[in-house]
C-alpha positions, -999 to 999 in steps of 0.1 A, spaced: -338 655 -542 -371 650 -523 -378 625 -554 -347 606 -552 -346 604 -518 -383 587 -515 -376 564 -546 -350 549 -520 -377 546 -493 -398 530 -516 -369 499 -525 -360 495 -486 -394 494 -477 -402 464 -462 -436 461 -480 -439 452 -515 -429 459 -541 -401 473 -519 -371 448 -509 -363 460 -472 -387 423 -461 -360 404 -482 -330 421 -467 -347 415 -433 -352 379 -439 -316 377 -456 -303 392 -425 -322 365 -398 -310 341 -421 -275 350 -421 -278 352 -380 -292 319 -380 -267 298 -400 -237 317 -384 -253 309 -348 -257 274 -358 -229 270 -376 -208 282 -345 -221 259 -322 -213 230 -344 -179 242 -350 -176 249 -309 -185 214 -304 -159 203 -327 -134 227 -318 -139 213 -281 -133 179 -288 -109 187 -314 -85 206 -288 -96 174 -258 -82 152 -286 -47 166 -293 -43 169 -252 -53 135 -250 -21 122 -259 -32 96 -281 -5 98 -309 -31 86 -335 -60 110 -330 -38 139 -329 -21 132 -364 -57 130 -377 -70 164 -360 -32 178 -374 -42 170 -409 -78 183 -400 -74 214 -386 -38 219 -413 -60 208 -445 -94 233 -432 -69 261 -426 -53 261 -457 -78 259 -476 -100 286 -490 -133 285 -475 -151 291 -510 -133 260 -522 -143 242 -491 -179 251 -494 -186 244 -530 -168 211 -522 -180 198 -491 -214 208 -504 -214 187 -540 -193 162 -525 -211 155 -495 -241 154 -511 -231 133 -537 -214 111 -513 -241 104 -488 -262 98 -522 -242 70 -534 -240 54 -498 -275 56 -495 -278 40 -533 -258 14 -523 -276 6 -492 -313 5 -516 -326 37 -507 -337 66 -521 -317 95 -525 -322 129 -507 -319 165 -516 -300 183 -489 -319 211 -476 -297 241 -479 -300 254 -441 -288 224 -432 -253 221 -456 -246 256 -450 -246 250 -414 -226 219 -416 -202 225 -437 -196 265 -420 -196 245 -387 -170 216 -402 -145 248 -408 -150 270 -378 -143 235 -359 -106 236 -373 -101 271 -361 -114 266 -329 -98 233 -324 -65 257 -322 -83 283 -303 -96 263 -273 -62 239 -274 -40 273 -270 -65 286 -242 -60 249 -223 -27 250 -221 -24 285 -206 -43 273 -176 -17 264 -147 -8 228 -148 -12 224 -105 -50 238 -110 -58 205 -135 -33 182 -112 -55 197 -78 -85 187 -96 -74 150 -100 -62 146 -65 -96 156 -52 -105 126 -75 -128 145 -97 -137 125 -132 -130 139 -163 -161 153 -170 -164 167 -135 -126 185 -136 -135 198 -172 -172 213 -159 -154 229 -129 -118 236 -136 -104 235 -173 -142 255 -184 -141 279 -160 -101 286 -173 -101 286 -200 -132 309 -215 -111 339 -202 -84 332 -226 -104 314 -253 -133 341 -257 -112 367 -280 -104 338 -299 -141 329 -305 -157 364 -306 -134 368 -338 -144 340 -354 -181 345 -348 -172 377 -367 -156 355 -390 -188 332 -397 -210 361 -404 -191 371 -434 -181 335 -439 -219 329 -439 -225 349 -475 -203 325 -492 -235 298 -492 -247 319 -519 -231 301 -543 -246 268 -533 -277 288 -540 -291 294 -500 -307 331 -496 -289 347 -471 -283 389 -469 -257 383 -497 -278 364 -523 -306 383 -512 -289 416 -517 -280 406 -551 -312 387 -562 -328 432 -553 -299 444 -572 -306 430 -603 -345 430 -599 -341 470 -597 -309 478 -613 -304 495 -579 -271 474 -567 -254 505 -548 -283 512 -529 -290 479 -517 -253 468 -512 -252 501 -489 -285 486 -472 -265 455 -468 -234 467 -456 -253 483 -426 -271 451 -417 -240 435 -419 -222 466 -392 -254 463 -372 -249 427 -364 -211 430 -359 -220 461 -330 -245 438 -313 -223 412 -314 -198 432 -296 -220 444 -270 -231 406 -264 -192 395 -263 -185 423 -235 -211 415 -213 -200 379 -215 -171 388 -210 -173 406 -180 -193 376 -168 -165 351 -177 -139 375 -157 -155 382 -129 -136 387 -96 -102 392 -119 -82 424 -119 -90 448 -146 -61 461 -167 -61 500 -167 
């Protein structure tokens, strides 16, 4: 047992020839892209949900069809296809304009296209979180003559994290896991690096184990960072029992 037990030590080791380094740096990575990702897709999401308020009968057909298309969609599908396509695309633009062609840096697609379909979710999050705010608090806001930019810093923000944050801690959780689908494109993350010690050592329950854990340990930090902004975001408002 005492054998076994240290052979394990000896693959999660963080030193070679262990893998634990690998895991490790899969892990950051993973934190990284889905941290990136998310404030792309919060970015979108925001003026995404601005958009279909706006009351512009054009721009909210083509954020329907956005945010219906992304949704229905498998995000594999998306991935692989945003990633080829977009890359080929930008290519043939840049061909066509006499200049060289590029090789997207891997980082960089996974984080745009992850961020291009956590905008379509959030779009609905933060449109559904707008229009519980009370419609006098928005119409106050204009007859003090604030500007748009003023009454959405001051009043709709302010609103509508409250109702929006359980919508966006879940899909944080959502782009973590979301985040080892990049694999495929060939971007080492936890998944692809759990995989790439799994078949170096023939050891794929051990280090899927390993994984799983990183994986829990960043969902239970996450949590405990949601709460406490939470509790900031709700401050002064009655707690429910």
């Amino acid at each position: 047992m005492a054998t076994a037990q240290q052979g394990i030590l000896d693959l999660l080791s963080p030193y070679p020839p262990g893998w634990g380094g690998v895991l490790l740096a899969g892990a950051v990575s993973t934190v990284a892209i889905s941290a990136c990702a998310f404030a792309v897709g919060l970015l979108l999401g925001t003026g995404g949900a601005l958009g279909k308020l706006s009351g512009n009968r054009a721009l909210r057909l083509m954020l329907d069809l956005y945010t219906t298309v992304i949704r229905a969609v498998p995000e594999l599908i998306l991935i692989v296809g945003l990633y080829y396509a977009g890359t080929d695309g930008l290519n043939r633009l840049l061909a066509a304009l006499d200049l060289p062609p590029i090789d997207v840096n891997g980082f960089v697609a996974a984080v745009a296209v992850l961020g291009f379909v956590q905008g379509a979710y959030m779009t609905e999050v933060l449109r559904g979180a707008i229009l519980a705010i009370p419609a006098g608090q928005i119409e106050a806001a204009k007859a003090f003559g604030m500007g748009s930019v003023l009454r959405f810093r001051r009043v709709l923000l302010p609103a509508l994290l409250p109702n929006a944050l359980p919508g966006l801690a879940n899909l944080w959780m959502s782009v973590t896991k979301d985040s080892a689908l990049v694999a495929v494109v060939g971007y080492q993350e936890l998944a692809l690096a759990t995989r790439l010690a799994g078949a170096s050592t023939k050891h794929y329950f051990v280090f899927f184990l390993a994984s799983a854990f990183l994986y829990l340990a960043i969902t239970l930090i996450s949590n405990v960072a949601f709460k406490l902004i939470e509790g900031r975001v709700r401050r002064g408002q009655p707690r429910l029992a």
